[in-house]
C-alpha positions as CSV (number, residue, x, y, z in Angstrom):
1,X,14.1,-11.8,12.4
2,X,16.9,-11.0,9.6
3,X,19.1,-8.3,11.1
4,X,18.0,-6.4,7.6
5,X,14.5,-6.5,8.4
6,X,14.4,-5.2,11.8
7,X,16.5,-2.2,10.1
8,X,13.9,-2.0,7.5
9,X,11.3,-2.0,10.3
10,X,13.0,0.4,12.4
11,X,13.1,2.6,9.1
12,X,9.6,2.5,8.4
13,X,8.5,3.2,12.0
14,X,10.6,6.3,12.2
15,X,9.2,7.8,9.4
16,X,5.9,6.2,8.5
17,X,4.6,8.5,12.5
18,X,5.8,11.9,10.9
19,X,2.4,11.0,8.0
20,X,0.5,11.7,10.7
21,X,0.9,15.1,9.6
22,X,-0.9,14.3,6.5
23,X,-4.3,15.5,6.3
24,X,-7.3,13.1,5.5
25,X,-4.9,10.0,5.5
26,X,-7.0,7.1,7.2
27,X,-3.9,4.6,7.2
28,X,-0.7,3.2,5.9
29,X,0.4,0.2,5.7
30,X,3.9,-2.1,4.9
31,X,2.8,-4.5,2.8
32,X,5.3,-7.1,0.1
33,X,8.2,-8.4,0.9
34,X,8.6,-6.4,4.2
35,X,5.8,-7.8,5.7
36,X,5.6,-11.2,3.9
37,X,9.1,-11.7,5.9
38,X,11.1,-11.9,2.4
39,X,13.1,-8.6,2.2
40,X,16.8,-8.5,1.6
41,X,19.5,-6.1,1.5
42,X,18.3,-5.1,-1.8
43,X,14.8,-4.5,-1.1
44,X,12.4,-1.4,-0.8
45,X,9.7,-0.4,1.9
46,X,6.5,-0.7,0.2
47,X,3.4,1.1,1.1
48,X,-0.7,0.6,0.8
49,X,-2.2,4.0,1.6
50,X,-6.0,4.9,2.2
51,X,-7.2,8.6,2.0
52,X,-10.5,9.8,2.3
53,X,-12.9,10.1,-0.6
54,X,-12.5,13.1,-2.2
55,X,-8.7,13.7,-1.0
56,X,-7.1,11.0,-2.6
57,X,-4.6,13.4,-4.6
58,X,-4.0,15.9,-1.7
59,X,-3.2,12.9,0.3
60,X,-0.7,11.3,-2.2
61,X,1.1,14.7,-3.0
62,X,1.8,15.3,1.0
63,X,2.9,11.6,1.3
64,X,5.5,12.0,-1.2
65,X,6.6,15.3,-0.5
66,X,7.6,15.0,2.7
67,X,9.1,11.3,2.0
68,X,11.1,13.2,-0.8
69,X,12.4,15.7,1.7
70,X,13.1,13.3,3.9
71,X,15.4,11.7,1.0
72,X,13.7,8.7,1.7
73,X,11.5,8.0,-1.6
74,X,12.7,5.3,-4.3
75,X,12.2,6.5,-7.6
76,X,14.7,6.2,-10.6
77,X,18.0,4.1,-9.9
78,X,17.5,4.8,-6.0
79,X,15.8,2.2,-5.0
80,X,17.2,-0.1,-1.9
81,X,15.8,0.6,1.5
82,X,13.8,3.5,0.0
83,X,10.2,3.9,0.4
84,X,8.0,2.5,-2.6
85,X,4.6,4.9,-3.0
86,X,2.9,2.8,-5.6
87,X,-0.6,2.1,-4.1
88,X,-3.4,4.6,-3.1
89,X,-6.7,3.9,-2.5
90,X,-9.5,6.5,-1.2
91,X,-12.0,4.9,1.0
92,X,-14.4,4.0,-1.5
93,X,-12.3,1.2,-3.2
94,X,-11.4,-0.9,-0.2
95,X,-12.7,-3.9,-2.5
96,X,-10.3,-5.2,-4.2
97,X,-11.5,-8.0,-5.8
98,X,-12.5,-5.5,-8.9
99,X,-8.3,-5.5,-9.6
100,X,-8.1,-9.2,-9.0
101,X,-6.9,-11.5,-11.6
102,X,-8.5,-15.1,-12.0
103,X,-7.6,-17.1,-8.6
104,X,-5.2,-14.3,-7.7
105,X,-3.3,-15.7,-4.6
106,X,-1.1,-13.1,-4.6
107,X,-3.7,-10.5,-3.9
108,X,-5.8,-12.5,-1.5
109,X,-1.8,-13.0,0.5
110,X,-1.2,-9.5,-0.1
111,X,-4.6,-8.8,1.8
112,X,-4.1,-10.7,4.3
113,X,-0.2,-9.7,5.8
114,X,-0.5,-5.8,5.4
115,X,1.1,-4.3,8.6
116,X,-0.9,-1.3,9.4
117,X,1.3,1.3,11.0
118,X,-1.6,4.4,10.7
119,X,-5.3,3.1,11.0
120,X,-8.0,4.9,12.5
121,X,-10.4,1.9,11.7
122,X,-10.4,1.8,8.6
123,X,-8.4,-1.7,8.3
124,X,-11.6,-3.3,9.3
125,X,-13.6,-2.4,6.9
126,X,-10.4,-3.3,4.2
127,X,-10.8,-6.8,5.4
128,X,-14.7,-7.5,5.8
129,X,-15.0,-6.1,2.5
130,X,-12.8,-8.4,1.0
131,X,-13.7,-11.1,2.6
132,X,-13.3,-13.5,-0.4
133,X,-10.0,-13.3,0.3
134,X,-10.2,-16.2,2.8
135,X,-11.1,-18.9,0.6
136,X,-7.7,-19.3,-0.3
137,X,-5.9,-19.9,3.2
138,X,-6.1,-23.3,5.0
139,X,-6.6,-21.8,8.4
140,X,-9.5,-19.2,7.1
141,X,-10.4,-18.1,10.9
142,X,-6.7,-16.7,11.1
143,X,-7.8,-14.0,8.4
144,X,-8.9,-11.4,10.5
145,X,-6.1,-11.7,12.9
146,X,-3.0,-9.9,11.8
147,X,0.5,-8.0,12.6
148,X,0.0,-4.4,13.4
149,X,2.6,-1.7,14.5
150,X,0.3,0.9,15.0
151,X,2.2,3.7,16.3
152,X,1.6,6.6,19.0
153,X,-0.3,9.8,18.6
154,X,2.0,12.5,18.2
155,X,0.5,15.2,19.1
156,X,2.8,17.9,16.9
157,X,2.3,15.9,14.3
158,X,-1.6,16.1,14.8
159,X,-1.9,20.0,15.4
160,X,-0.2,20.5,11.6
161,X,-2.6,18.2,10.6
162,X,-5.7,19.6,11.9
163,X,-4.6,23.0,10.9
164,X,-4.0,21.7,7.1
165,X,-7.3,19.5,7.8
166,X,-8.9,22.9,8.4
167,X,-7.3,24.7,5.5
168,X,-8.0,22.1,2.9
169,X,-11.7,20.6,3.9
170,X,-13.6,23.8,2.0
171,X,-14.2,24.7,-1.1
172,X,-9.8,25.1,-1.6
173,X,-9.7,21.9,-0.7
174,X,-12.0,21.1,-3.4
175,X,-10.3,23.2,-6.0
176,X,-6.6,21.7,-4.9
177,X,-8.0,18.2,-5.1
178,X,-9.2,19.4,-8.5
179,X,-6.1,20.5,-10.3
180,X,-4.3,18.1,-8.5
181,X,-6.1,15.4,-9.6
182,X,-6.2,16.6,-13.4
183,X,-2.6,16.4,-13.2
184,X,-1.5,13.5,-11.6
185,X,-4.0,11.1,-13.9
186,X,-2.9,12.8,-17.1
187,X,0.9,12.2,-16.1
188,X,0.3,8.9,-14.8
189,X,-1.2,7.6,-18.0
190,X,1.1,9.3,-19.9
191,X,3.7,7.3,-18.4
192,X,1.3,3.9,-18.4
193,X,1.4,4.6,-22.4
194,X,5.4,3.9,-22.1
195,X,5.7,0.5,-20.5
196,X,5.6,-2.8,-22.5
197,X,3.0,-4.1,-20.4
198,X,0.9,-1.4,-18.1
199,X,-1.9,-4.6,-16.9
200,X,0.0,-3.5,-13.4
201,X,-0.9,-0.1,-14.1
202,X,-4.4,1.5,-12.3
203,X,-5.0,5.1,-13.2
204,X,-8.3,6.3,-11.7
205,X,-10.2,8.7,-9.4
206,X,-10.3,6.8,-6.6
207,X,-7.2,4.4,-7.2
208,X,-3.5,4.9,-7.9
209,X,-1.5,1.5,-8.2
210,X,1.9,1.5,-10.2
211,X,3.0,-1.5,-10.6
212,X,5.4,-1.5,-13.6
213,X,6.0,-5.5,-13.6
214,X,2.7,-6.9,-11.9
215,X,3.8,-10.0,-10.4
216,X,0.2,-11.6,-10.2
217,X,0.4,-13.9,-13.3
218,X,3.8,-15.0,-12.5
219,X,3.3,-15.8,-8.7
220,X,-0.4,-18.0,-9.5
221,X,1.7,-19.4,-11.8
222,X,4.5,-20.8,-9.8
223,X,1.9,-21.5,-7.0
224,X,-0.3,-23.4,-9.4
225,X,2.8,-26.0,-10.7
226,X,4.0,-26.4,-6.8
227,X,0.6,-26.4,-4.9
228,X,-2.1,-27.4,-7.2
229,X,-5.3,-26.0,-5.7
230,X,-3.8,-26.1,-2.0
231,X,-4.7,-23.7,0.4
232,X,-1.8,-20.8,1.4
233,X,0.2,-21.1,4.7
234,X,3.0,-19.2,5.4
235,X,5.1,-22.0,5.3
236,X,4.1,-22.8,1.6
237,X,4.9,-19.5,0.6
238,X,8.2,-19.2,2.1
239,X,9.3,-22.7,0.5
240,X,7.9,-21.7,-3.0
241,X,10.5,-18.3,-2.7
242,X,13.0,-20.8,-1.6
């Protein structure tokens, strides 16, 4: 392993344990470059977060609060080695062959190497339910096994939780996931409206992906003028980034 991604990794263990505090979270995982073994000096953390239907909002606003205390959070020109919060997902959207583009490799690879770090199950269901994924690997019976760093129970981590848990699962819960939510789509599109190209761009109750360049269309792309219709291995996709 590059000495920059075992600092990266290191990075993203010691900070992804303190979301345990983070009420209704079912996982997070490290997902890009990270875990497709690409990062450099240069690149960010990026993260795939589930919450649980009906507290997708109260789940991203603790997530990025307390990575923005932390000092930890890309956004603006801070961007290297800094956590990248651009996909959430309530449990209810696990499929996500409704975002795919036409033979979207990228996706089905993005799928498949996620590195869960929080999961209490949930992962499972994320790759049953997308199990069309598997069509495009050579070695489809490798699909369900995968790279985890699930990390220890905390337990101070978990008391704050239950007690926010406890605050939030009522009708204030309801009402903060309300407003919350009111405000987070309208400034999200508002932003969307800005970019040249907002395809990348995913703006709804149950799903929050900001990708201002969406690199779908340029990776099938490339994969289609090297590989044809050949099946993804690792060592195909590390020789078409070389």
């Amino acid at each position: 392993m590059k000495e920059i991604e075992n600092k990266l990794w290191n990075k993203a263990r010691k900070y992804i344990r303190i979301l345990q505090i983070v009420p209704f979270l079912r996982m997070v995982c490290v997902c890009n470059n990270l875990a497709f073994g690409l990062a450099d000096e240069e690149s960010d953390i990026d993260l795939f977060v589930v919450a649980k239907s009906g507290r997708l909002f109260i789940v991203r606003t603790f997530v990025t609060l307390i990575l923005t205390f932390f000092g930890v959070r890309r956004h603006g020109d801070k961007i290297k080695q800094r956590f990248c919060l651009s996909f959430f997902i309530d449990d209810t959207a696990l499929d996500l062959s409704k975002v795919a583009i036409n033979n979207d490799v990228y996706l089905a690879y993005w799928i498949k190497s996620q590195v869960p770090f929080l999961d209490d199950g949930i992962s499972f269901r994320l790759l049953t339910e997308n199990e069309w994924a598997k069509k495009y690997f050579e070695h489809q019976n490798d699909f369900f096994i995968r790279k985890n760093e699930i990390l220890p129970v905390y337990k101070r981590y978990v008391f704050f939780r239950s007690i926010f848990k406890f605050i939030l699962s009522g009708f204030f819960g309801d009402i903060s996931e309300k407003i919350l939510k009111k405000w987070q789509i309208k400034r999200a599109l508002y932003k969307a409206k800005k970019l040249p190209d907002s395809s990348g761009i995913i703006v709804s109750e149950h799903m929050l992906k900001f990708h201002n360049i969406d690199m779908r269309k340029h990776f099938q792309k490339l994969w289609t003028t090297k590989y044809g219709d050949s099946k993804i291995t690792d060592d195909r996709l590390l020789k078409l980034y070389s």
